[in-house]
DSSP file (Angstrom, degrees, kcal/mol; ACC not computed):
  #  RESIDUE AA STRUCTURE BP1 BP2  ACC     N-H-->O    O-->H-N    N-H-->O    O-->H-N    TCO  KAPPA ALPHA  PHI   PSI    X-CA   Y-CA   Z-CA
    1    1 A X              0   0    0      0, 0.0     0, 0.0     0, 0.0     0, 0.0   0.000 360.0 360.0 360.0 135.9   -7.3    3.0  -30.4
    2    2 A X        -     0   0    0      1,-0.1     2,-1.4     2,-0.0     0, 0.0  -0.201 360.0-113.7 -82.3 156.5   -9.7    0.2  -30.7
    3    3 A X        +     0   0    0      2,-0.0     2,-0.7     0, 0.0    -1,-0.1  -0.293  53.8 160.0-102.6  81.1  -11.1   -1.3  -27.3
    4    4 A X        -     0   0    0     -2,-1.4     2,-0.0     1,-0.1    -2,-0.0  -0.650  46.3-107.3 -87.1 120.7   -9.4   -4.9  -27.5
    5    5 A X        -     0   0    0     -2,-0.7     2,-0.3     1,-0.1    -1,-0.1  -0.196  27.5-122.6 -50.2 124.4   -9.0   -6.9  -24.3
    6    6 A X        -     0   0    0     -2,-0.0     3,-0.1     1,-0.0    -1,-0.1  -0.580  45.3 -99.8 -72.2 126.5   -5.3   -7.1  -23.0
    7    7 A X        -     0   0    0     -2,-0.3     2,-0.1     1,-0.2    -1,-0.0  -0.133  42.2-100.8 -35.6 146.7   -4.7  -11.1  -22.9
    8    8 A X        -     0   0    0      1,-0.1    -1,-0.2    -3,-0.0     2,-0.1  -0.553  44.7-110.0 -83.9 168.4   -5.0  -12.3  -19.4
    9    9 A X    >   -     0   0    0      1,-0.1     3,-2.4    -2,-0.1     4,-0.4  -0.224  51.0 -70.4 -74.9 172.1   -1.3  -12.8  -17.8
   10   10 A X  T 3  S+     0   0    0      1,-0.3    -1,-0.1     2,-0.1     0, 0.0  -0.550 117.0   6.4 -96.6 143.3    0.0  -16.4  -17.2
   11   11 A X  T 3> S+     0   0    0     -2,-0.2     4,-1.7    -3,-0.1    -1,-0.3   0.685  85.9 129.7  47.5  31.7   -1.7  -18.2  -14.3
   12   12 A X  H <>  +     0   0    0     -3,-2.4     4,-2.9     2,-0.2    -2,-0.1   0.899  66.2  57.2 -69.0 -40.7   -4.1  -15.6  -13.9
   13   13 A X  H  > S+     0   0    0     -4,-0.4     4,-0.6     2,-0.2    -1,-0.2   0.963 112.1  50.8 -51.9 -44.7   -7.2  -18.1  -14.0
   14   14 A X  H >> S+     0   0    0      1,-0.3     4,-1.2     2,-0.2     3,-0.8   0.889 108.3  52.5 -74.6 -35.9   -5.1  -19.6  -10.9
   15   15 A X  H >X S+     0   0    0     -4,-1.7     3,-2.2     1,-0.3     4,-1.5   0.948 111.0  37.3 -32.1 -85.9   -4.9  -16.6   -9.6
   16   16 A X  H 3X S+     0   0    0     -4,-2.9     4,-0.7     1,-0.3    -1,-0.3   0.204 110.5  62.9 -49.9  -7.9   -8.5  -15.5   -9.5
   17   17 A X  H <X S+     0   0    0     -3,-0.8     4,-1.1    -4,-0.6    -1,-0.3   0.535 107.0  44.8-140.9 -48.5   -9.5  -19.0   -8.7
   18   18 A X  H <X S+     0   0    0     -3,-2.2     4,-2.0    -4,-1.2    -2,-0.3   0.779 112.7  55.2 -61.0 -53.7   -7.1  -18.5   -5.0
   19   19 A X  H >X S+     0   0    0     -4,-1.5     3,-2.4     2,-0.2     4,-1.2   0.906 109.3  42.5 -88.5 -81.9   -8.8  -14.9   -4.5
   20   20 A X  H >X S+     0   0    0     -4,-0.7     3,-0.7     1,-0.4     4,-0.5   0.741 113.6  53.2 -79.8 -64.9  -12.4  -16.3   -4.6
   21   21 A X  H >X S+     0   0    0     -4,-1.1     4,-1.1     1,-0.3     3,-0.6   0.784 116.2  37.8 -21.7 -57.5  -11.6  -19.3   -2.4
   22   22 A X  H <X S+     0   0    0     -3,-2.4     4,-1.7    -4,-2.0    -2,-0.3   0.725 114.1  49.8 -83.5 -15.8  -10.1  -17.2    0.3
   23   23 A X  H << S+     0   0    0     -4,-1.2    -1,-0.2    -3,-0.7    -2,-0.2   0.115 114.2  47.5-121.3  10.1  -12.2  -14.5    0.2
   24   24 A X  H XX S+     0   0    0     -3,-0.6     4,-1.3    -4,-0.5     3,-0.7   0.664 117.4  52.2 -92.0 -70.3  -15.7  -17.4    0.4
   25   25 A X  H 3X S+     0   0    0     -4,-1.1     4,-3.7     1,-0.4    -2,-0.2   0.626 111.0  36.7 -27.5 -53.4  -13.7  -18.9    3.2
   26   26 A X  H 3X S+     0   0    0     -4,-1.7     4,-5.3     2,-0.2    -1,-0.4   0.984 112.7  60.4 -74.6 -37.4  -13.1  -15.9    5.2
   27   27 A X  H <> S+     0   0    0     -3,-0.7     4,-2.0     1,-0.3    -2,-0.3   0.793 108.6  46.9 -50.0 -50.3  -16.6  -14.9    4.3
   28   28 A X  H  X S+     0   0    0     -4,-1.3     4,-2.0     2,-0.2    -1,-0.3   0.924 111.5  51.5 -37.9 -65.5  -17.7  -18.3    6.1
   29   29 A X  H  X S+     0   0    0     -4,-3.7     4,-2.4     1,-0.3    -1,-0.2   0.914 106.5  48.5 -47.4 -46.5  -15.6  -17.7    8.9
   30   30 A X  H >X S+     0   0    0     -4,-5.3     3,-1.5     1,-0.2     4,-1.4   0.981 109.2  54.6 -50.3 -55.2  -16.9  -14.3    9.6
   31   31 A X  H 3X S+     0   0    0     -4,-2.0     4,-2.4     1,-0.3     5,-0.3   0.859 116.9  40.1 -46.0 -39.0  -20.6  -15.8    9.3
   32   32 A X  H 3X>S+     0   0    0     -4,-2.0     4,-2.2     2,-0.2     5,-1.3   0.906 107.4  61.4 -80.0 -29.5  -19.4  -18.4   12.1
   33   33 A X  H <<5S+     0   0    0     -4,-2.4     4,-0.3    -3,-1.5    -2,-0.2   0.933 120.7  28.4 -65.3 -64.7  -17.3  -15.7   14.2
   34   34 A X  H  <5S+     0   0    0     -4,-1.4    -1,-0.2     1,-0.2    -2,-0.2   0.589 118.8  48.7-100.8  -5.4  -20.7  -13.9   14.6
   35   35 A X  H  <5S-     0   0    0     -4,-2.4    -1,-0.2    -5,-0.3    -2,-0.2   0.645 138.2 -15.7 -69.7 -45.2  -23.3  -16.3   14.5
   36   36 A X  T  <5S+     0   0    0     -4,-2.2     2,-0.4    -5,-0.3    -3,-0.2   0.816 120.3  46.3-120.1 -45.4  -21.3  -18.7   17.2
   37   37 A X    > < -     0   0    0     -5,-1.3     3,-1.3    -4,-0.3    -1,-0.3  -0.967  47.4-176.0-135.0  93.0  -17.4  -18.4   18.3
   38   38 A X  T >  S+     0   0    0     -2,-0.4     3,-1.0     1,-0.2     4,-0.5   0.676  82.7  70.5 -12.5 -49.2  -16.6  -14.6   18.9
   39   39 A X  T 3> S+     0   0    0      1,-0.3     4,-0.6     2,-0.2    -1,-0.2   0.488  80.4  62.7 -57.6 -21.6  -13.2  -16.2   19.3
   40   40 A X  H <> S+     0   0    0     -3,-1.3     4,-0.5    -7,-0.2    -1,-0.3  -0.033  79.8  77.2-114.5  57.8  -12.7  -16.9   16.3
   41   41 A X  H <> S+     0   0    0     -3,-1.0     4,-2.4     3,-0.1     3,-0.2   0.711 100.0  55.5-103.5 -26.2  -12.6  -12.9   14.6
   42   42 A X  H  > S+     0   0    0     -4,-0.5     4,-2.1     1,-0.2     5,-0.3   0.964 108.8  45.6 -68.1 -40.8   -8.9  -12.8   16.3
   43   43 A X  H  X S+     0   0    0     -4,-0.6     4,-0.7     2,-0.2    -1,-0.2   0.918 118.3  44.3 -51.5 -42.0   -8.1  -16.1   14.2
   44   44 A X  H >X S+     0   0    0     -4,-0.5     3,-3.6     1,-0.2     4,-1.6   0.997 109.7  53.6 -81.7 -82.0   -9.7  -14.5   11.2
   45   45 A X  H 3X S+     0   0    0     -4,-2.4     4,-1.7     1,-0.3    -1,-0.2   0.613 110.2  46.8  -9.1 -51.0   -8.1  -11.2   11.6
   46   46 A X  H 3< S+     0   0    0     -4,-2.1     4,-0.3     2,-0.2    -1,-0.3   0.748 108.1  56.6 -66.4 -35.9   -4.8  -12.5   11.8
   47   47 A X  H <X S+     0   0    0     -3,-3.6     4,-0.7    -4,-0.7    -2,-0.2   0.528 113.8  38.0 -80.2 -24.2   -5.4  -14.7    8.8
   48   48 A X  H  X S+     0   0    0     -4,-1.6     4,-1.3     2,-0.1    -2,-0.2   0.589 109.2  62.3-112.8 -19.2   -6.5  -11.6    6.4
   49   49 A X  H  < S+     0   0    0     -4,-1.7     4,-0.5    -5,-0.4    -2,-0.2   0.720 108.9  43.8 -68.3 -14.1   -3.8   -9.4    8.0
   50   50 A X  H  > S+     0   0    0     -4,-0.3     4,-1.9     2,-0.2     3,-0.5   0.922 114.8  47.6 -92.5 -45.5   -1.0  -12.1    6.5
   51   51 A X  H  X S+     0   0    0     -4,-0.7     4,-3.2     1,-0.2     5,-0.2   0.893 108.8  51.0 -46.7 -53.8   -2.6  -12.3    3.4
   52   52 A X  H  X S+     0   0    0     -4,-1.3     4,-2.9     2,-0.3    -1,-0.2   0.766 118.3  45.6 -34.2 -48.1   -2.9   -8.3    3.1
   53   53 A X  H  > S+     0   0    0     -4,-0.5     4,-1.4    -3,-0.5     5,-0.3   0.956 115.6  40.4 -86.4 -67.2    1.0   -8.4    3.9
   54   54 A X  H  X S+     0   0    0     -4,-1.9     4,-1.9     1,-0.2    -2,-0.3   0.804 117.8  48.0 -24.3 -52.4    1.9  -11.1    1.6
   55   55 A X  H  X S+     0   0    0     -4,-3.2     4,-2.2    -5,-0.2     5,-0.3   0.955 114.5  53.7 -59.8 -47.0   -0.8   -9.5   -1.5
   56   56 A X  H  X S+     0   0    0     -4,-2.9     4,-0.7     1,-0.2     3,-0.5   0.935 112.1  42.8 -64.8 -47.3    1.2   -5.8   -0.5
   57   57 A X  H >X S+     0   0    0     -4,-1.4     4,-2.1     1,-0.3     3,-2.1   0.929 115.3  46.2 -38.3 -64.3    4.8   -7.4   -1.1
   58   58 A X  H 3X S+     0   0    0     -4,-1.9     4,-4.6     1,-0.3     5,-0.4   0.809 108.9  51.1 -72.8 -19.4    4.1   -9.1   -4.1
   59   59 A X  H 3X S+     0   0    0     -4,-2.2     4,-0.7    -3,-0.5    -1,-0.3   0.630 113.0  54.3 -95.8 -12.3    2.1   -6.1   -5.9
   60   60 A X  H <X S+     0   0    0     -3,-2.1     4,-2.2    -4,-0.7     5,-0.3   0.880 111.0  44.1 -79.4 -70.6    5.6   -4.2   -4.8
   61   61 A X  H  X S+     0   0    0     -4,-2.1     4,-2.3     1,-0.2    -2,-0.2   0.847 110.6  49.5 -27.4 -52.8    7.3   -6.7   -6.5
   62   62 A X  H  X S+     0   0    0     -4,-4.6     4,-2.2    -5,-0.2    -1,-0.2   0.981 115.0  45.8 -53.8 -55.4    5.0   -6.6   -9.4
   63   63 A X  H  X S+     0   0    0     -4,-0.7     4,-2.1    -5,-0.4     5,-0.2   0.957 109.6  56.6 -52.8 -67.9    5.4   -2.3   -9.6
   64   64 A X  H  X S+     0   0    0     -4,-2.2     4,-1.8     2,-0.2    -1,-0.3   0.766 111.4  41.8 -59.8 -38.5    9.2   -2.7   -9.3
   65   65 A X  H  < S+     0   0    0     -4,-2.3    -1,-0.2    -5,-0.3    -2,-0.2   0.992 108.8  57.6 -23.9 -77.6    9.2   -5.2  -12.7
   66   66 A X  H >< S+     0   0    0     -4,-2.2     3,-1.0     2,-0.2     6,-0.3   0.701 108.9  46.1 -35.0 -40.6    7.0   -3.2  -14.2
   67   67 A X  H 3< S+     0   0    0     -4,-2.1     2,-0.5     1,-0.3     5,-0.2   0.989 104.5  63.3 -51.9 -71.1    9.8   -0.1  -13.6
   68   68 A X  T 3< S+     0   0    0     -4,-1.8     2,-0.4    -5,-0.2    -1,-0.3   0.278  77.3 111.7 -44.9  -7.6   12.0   -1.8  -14.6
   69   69 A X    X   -     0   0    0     -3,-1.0     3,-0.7    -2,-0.5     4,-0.2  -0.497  67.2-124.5 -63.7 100.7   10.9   -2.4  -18.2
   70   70 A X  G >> S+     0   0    0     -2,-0.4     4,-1.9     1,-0.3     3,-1.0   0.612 110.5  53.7 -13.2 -52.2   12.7   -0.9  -21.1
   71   71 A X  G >4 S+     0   0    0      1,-0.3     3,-0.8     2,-0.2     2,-0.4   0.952 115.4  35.6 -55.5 -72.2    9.8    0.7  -22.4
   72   72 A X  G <4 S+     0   0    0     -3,-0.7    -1,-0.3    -6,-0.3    -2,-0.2  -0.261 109.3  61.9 -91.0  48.3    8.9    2.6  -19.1
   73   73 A X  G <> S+     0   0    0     -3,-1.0     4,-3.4    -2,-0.4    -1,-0.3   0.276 110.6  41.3-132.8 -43.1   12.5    3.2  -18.2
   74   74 A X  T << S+     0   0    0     -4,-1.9    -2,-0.2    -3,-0.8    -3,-0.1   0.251 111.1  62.5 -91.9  29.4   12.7    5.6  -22.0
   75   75 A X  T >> S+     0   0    0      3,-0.1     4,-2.0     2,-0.1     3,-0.7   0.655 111.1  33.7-105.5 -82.0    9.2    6.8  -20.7
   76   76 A X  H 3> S+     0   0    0      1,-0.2     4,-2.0     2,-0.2     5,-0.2   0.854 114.0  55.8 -61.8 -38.9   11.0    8.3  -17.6
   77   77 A X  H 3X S+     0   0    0     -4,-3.4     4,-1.6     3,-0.2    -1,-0.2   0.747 107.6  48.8 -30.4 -51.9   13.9    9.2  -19.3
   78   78 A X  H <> S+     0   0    0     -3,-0.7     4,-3.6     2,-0.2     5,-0.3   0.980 114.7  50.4 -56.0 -76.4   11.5   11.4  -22.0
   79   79 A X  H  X S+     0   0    0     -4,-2.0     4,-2.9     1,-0.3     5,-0.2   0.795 111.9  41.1 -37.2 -49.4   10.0   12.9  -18.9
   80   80 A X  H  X S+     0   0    0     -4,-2.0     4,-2.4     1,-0.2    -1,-0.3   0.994 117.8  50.8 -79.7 -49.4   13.5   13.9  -17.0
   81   81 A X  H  X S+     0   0    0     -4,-1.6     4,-0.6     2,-0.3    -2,-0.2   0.914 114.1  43.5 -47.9 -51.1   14.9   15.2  -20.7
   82   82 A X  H  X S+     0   0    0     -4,-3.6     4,-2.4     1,-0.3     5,-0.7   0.998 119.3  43.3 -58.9 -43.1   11.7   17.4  -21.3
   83   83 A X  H  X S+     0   0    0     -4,-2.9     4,-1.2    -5,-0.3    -1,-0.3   0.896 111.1  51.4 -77.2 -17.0   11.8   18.6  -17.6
   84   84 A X  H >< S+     0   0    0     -4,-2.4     3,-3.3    -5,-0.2     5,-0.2   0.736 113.2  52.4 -36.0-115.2   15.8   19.2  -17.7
   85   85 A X  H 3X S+     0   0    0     -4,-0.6     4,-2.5     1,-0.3    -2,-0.2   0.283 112.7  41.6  36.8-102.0   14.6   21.2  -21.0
   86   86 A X  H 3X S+     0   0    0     -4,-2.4     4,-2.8     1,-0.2     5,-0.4   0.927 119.1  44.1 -17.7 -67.5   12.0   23.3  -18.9
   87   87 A X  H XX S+     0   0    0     -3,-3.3     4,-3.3    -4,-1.2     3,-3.3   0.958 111.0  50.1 -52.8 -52.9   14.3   23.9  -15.8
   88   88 A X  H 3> S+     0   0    0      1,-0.3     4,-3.2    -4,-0.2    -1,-0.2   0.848 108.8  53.9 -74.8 -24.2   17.5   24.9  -17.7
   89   89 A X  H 3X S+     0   0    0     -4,-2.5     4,-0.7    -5,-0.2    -1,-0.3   0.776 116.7  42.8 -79.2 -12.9   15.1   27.7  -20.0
   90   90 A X  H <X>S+     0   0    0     -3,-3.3     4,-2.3    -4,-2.8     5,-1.7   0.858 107.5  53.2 -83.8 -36.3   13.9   29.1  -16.1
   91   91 A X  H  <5S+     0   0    0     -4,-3.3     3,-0.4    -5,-0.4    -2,-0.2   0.886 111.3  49.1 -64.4 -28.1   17.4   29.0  -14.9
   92   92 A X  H  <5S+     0   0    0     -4,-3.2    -1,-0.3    -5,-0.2    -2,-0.2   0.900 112.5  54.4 -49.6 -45.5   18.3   31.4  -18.6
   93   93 A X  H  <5S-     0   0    0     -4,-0.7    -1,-0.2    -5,-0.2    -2,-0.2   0.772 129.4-103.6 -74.6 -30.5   15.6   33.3  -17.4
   94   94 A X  T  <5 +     0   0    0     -4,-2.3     2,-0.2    -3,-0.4    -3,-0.2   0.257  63.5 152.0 127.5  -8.2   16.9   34.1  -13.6
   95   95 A X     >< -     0   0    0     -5,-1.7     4,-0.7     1,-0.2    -1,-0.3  -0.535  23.4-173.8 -91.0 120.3   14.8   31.6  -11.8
   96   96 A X  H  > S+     0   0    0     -2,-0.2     4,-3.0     2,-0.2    -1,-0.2   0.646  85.9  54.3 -85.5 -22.1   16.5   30.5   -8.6
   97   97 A X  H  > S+     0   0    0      2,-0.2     4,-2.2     1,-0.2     5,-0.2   0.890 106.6  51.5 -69.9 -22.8   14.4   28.1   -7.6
   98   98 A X  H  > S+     0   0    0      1,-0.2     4,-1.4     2,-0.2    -2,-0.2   0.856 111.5  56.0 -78.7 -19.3   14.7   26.3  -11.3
   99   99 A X  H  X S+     0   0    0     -4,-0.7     4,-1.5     2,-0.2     5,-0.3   0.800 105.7  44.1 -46.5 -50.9   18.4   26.5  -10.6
  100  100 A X  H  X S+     0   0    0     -4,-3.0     4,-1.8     2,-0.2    -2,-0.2   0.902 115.0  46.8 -80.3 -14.0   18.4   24.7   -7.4
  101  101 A X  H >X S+     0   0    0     -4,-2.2     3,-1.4     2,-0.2     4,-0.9   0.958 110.9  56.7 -74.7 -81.5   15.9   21.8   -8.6
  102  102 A X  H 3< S+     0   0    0     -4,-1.4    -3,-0.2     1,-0.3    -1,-0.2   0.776 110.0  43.8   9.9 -64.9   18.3   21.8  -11.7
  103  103 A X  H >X S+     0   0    0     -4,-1.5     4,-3.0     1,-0.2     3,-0.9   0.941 108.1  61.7 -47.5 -54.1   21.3   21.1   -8.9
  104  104 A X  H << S+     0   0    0     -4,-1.8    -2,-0.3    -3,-1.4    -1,-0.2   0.872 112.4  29.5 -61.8 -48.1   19.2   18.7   -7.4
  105  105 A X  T 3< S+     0   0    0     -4,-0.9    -1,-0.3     2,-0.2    -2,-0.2   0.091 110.5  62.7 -89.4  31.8   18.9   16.3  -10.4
  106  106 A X  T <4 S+     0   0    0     -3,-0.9    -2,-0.2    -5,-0.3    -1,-0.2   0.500 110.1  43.3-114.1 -44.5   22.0   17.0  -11.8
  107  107 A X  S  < S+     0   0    0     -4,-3.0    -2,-0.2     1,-0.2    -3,-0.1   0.541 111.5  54.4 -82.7   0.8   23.6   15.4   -8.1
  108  108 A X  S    S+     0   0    0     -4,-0.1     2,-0.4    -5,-0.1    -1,-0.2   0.722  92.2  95.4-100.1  -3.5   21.1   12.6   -8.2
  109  109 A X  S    S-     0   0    0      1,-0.2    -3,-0.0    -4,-0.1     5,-0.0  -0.446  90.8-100.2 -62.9 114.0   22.5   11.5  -12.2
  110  110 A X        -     0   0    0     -2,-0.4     3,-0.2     4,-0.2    -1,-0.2   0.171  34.1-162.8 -17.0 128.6   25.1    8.7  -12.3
  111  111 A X  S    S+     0   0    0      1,-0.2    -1,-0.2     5,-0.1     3,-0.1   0.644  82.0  60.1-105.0   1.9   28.7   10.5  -12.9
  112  112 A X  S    S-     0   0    0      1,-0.4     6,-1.7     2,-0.0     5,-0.4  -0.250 120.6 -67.1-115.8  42.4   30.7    7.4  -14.1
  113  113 A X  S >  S-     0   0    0      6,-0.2     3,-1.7    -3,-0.2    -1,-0.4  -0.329  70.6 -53.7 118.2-179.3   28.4    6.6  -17.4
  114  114 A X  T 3  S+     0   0    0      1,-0.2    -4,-0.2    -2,-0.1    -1,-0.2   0.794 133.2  48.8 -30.5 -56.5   25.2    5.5  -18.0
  115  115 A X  T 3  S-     0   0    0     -3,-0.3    -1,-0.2    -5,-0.0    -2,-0.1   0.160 103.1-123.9 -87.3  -8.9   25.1    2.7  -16.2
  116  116 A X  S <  S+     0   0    0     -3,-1.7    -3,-0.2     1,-0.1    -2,-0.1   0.684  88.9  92.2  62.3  10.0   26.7    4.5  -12.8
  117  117 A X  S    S-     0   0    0     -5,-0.4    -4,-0.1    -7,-0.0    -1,-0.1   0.326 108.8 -84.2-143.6  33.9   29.6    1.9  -12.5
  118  118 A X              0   0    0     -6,-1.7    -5,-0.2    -5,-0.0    -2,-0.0   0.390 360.0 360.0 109.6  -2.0   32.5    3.5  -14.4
  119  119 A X              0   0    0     -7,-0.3    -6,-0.2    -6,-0.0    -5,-0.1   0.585 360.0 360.0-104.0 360.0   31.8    2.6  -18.3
């Protein structure tokens, strides 16, 4: 596979353009926090813990898209088939443990269709 740069994503310049800003910004603060105003590392602190919460949400949001994608949905799909496969050739064999993992995704699979809601 050749090594071709993946296209940036849309607003990404804006992005990276926001990260630099805050992250001169705090850098400034700190400088003043220890150079002058002690006082202000709690301001600061607070100010990079909301950001940190805000960046962790949205990058959950981002992962949970990402799942959710056709692609990586017959990706996981592949994955459970092969390991079904696997399990069901220990459970021929005698293997209780591959039996109860077996059990175990067999009660977490939609019973009313595909789709879990009765078509």
């Amino acid at each position: 596979m050749p090594d071709t740069p993946t296209p940036a994503y849309p607003g990404r310049d804006r992005l990276n353009a926001a990260q630099a800003r805050f992250r001169r910004g705090c850098a400034r603060l700190n400088k003043e926090a220890v150079r002058h105003d002690p006082a202000l590392l709690e301001r600061l602190s607070a100010i990079v813990n909301e950001a940190a919460g805000h960046l962790e949400r949205l990058a959950d949001d981002a992962t949970a898209a990402e799942n959710a994608s056709a692609r990586h949905q017959r990706e996981l799909k592949a994955a459970e088939d092969k390991l079904r496969a696997t399990l069901r050739k220990g459970v021929r064999q005698g293997s209780e443990r591959a039996a109860a993992v077996l059990a175990d995704l067999d009660a977490r699979r939609p019973q009313n269709g595909p789709r879990g809601d009765g078509t």
